[in-house]
VEXDREN-2710 file (C-alpha; in Angstrom, 1 decimal):
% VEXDREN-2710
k/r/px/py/pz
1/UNK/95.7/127.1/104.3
2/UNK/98.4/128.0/106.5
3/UNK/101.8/128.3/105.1
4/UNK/104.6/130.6/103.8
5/UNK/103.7/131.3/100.1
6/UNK/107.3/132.3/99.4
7/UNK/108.7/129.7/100.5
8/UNK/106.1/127.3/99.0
9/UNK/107.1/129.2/95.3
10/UNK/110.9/128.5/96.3
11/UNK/110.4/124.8/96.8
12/UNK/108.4/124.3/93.2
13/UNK/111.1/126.2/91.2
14/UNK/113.7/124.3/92.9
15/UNK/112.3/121.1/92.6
16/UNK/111.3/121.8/88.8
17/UNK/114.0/123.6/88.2
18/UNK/112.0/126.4/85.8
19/UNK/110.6/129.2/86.4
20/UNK/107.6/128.7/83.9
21/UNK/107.0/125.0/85.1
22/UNK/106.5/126.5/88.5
23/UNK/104.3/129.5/87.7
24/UNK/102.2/126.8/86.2
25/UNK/101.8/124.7/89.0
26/UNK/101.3/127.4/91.3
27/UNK/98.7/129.1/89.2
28/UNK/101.0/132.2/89.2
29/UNK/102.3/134.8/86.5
30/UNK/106.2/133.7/86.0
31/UNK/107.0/137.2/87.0
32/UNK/105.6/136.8/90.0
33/UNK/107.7/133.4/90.5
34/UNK/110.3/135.6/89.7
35/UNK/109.4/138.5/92.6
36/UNK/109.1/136.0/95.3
37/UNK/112.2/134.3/94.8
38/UNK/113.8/137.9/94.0
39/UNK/112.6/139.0/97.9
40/UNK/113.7/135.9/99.4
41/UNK/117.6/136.2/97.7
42/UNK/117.1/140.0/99.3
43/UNK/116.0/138.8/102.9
44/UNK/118.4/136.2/102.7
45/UNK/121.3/138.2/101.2
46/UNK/122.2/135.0/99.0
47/UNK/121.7/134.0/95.6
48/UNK/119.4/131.1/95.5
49/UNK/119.9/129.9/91.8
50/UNK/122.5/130.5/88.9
51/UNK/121.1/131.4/85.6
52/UNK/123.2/129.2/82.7
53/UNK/121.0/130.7/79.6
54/UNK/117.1/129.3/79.6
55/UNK/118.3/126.8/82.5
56/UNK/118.5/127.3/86.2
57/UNK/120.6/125.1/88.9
58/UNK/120.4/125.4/92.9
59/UNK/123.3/127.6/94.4
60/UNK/125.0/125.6/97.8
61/UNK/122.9/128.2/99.6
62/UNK/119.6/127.3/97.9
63/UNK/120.7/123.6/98.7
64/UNK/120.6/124.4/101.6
65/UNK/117.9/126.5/102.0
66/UNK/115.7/124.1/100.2
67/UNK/116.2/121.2/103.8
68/UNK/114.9/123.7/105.4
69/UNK/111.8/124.8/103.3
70/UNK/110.8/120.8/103.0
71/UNK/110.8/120.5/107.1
72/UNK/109.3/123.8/107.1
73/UNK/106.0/123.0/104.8
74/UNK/105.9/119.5/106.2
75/UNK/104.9/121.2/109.8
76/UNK/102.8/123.7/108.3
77/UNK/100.9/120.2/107.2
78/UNK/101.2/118.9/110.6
79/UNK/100.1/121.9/111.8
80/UNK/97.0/122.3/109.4
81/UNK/96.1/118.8/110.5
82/UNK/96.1/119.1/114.1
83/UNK/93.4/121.4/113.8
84/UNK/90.7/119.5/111.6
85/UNK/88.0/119.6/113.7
86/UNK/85.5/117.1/111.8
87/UNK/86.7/113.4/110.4
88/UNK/85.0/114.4/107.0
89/UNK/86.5/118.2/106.5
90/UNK/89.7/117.0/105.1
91/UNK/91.4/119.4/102.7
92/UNK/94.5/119.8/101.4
93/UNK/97.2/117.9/98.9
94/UNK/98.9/114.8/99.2
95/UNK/102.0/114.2/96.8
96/UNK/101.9/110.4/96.2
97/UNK/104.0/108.5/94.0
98/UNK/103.6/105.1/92.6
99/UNK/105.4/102.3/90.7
100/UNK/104.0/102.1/87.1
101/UNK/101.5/98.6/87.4
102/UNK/99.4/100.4/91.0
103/UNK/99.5/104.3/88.8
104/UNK/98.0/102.4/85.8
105/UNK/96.3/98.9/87.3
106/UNK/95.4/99.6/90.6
107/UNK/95.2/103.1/91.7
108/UNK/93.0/105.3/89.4
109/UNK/89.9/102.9/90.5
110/UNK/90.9/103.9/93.8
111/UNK/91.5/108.0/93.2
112/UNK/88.3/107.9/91.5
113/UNK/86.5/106.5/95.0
114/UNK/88.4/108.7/97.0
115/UNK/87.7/112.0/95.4
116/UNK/83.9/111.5/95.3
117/UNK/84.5/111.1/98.9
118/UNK/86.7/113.4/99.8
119/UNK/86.4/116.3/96.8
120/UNK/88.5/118.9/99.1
121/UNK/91.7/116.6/98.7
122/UNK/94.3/117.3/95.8
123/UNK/96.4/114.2/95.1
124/UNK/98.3/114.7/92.5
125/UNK/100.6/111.5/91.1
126/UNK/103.8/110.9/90.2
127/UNK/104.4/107.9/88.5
128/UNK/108.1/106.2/88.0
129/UNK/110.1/103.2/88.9
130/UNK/110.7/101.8/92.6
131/UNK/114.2/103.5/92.9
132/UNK/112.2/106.9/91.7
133/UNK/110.1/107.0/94.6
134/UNK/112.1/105.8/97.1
135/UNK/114.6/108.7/96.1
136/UNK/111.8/111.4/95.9
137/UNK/110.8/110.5/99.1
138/UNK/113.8/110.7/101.0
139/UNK/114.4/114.1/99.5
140/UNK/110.8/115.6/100.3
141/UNK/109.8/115.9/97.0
142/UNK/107.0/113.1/97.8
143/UNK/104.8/112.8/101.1
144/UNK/104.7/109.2/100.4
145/UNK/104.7/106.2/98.0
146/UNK/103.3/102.8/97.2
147/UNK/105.8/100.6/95.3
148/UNK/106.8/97.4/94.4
149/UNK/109.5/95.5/95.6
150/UNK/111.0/94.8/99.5
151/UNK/112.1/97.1/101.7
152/UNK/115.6/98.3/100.7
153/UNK/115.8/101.6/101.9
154/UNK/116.8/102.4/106.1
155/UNK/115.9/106.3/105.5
156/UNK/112.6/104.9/105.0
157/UNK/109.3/103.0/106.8
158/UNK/107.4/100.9/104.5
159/UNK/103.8/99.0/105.8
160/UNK/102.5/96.0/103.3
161/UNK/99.2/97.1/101.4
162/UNK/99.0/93.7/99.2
163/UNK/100.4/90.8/97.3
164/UNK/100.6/91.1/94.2
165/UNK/101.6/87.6/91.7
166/UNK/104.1/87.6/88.0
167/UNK/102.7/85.4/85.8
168/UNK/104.6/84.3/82.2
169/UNK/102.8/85.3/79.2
170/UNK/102.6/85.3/75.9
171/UNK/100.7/85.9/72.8
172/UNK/98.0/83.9/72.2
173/UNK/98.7/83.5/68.6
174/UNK/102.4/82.4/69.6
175/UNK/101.8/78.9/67.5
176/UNK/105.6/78.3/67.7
177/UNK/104.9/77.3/71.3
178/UNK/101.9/75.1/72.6
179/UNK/103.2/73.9/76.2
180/UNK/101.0/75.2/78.9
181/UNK/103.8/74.9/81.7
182/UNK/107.5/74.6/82.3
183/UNK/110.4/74.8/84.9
184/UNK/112.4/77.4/85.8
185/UNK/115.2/75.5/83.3
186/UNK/113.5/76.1/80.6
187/UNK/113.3/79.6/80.7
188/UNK/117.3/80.6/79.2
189/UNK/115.5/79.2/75.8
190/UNK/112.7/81.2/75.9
191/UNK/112.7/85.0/74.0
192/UNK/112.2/87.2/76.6
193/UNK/111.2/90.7/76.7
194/UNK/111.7/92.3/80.3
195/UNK/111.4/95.8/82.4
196/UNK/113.9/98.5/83.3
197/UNK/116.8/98.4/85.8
198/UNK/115.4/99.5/89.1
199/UNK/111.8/98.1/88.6
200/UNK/110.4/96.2/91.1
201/UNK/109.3/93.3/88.8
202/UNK/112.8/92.9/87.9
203/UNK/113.8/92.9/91.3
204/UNK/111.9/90.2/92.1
205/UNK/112.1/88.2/89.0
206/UNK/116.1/88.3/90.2
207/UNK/115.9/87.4/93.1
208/UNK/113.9/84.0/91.8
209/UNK/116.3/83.3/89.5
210/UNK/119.2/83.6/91.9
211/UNK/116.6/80.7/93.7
212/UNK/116.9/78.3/91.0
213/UNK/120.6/78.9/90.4
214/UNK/119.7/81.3/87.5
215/UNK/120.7/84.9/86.3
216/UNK/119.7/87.2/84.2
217/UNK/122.8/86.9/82.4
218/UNK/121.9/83.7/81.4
219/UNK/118.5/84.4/79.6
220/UNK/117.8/85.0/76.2
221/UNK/116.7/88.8/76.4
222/UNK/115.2/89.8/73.3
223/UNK/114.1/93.4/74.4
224/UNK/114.3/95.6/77.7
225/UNK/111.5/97.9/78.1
226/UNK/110.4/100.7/80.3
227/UNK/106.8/99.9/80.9
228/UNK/104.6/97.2/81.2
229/UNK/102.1/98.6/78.3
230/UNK/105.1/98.3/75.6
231/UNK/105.5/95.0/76.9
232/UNK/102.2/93.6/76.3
233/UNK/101.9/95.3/72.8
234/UNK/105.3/93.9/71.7
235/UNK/104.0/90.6/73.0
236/UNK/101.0/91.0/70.9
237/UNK/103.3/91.1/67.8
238/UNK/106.0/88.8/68.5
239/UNK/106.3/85.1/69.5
240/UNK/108.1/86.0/72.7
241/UNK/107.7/85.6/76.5
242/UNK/107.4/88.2/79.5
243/UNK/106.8/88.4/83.4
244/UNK/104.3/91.0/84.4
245/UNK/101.5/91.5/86.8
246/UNK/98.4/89.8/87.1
247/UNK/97.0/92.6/87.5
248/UNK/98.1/93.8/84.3
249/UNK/96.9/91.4/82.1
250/UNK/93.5/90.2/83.4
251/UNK/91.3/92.1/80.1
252/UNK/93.8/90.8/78.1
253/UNK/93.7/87.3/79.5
254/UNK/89.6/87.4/79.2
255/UNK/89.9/88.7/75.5
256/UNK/92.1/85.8/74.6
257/UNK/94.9/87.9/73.4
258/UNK/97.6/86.8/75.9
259/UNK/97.7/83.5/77.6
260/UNK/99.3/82.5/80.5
261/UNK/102.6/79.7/80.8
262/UNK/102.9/78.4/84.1
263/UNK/106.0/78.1/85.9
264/UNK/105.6/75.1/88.2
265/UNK/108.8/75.5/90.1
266/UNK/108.7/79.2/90.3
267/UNK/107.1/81.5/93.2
268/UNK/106.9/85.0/91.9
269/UNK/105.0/86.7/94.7
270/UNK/106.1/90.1/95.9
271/UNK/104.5/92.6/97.9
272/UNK/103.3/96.1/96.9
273/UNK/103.6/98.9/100.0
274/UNK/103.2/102.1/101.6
275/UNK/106.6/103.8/101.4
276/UNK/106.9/106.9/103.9
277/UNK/110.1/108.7/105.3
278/UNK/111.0/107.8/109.6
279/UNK/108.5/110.7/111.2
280/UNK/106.4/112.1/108.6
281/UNK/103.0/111.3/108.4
282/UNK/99.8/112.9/108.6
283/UNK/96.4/113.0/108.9
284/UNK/95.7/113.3/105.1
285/UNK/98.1/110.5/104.6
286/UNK/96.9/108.3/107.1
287/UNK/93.9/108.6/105.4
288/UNK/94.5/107.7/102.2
289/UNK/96.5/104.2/103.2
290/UNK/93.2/103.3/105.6
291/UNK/91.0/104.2/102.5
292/UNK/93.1/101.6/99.9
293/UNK/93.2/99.0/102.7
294/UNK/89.6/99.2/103.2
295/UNK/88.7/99.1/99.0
296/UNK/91.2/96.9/97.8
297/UNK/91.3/93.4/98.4
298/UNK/95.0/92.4/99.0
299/UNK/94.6/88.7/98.0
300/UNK/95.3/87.8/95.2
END
């Protein structure tokens, strides 16, 4: 593949932050991390990084320097691309993020489709919150993302791939509780167990709220929680309540472990997208959206 090795090690130590980490992911020795990024502080005639002990942190020059490299090695992609000569010899990497319920519930069905099909493309996944990928993104780190929640970013083009429903669960053993559906006034007397700050389904489960006159303020929280997993298992053992994804919950629905409480008066609908920066796209991208719009059905 066409591309400047150096500047390729430069970019994973910065972005890592470690030496070893990066030798690692490059398949390298960690001194020969350490010679590349020696002969580019010697061409450049600037320290790149400080040392603080076993730690390492950018110098204003390798700040710098690091803008550049990300425009750089996005046009060596561009480049590589422009000259695939046959639809079906793609090769290459695509950095994709994704909001935990598509990296655990929807997505590794996909990657495993799309690597028997396409074996000579690496995606390798990074998996964090909405506000994560939005921020890797728009620093490079990413070539693109598929989240949850609305567009709330200007630095950044998003495209709808589908809809995705929250439904109120809870334990089916929950015996304190029998009512198969309420309003959104009955939630503040309900125990609930809910996700993060900055995740989608919080976003959205907000801005409903906000729709009935309701906070989250208002509710009885019982438990904030980083994942959706340590949701459902908490709700396993515990007579309280929690909004996730259908798609989270549909083995556990079938094996009669969770059950579902419908909220008549509520609408929790939100979309799941494609998250790109303004400009940069390519073929290997392109590719992979097409391919999840084509083997994913979008309604619900």
């Amino acid at each position: 593949m066409l591309t400047d090795f150096r500047l390729k090690v430069f970019k994973t130590v910065a972005d890592r932050l470690s030496f070893t980490k990066a030798a690692a992911e490059l398949l390298i020795s960690q001194p020969a991390v350490t010679k590349q990024i020696n002969e580019l502080e010697r061409l450049l005639g600037k320290p790149l990084f400080l040392r603080h002990g076993n730690r390492i942190s950018l110098t204003d020059d390798g700040v710098r320097l690091l803008e550049y490299a990300n425009r750089i090695l996005a046009l060596y992609g561009e480049l590589r691309d422009a000259f695939v000569e046959e639809q079906g010899a793609f090769s290459g990497e695509i950095r994709l993020g994704a909001s935990t319920t598509l990296s655990q519930y929807v997505l590794p069905g996909l990657l495993a489709k799309f690597r028997k099909l396409y074996p000579d493309v690496r995606v390798t996944l990074f998996n964090g919150n909405t506000e994560q990928i939005e921020r890797q993104i728009a620093d490079g780190k990413l070539d693109f993302g598929m989240i949850e929640g609305t567009a709330s970013n200007p630095a950044l083009h998003y495209e709808l791939f589908m809809d995705d429903e929250l439904v109120l669960v809870t334990s089916a053993s929950n015996t304190s509780f029998i009512r198969e559906e309420i309003t959104a006034a009955d939630l503040p007397a309900l125990p609930l167990v809910i996700r993060e700050n900055g995740s989608g389904t919080l976003d959205v489960l907000s801005r409903e709220l906000s729709r009935h006159g309701l906070s989250l303020r208002q509710l009885h929280i019982e438990m904030q929680l980083g994942s959706t997993e340590s949701i459902k298992h908490y709700l396993f053992y515990s007579d309280t309540f929690a909004f996730v994804s259908v798609q989270a919950v549909l083995d556990e629905l079938a094996a009669n472990r969770l059950r579902v409480v419908e909220v008549g008066d509520m609408e929790l609908v939100r979309r799941f997208s494609f998250v790109t920066a303004h400009g940069q796209r390519s073929r290997l991208t392109d590719l992979f959206k097409q391919f999840c719009l084509n083997h994913y059905n979008r309604k619900l």
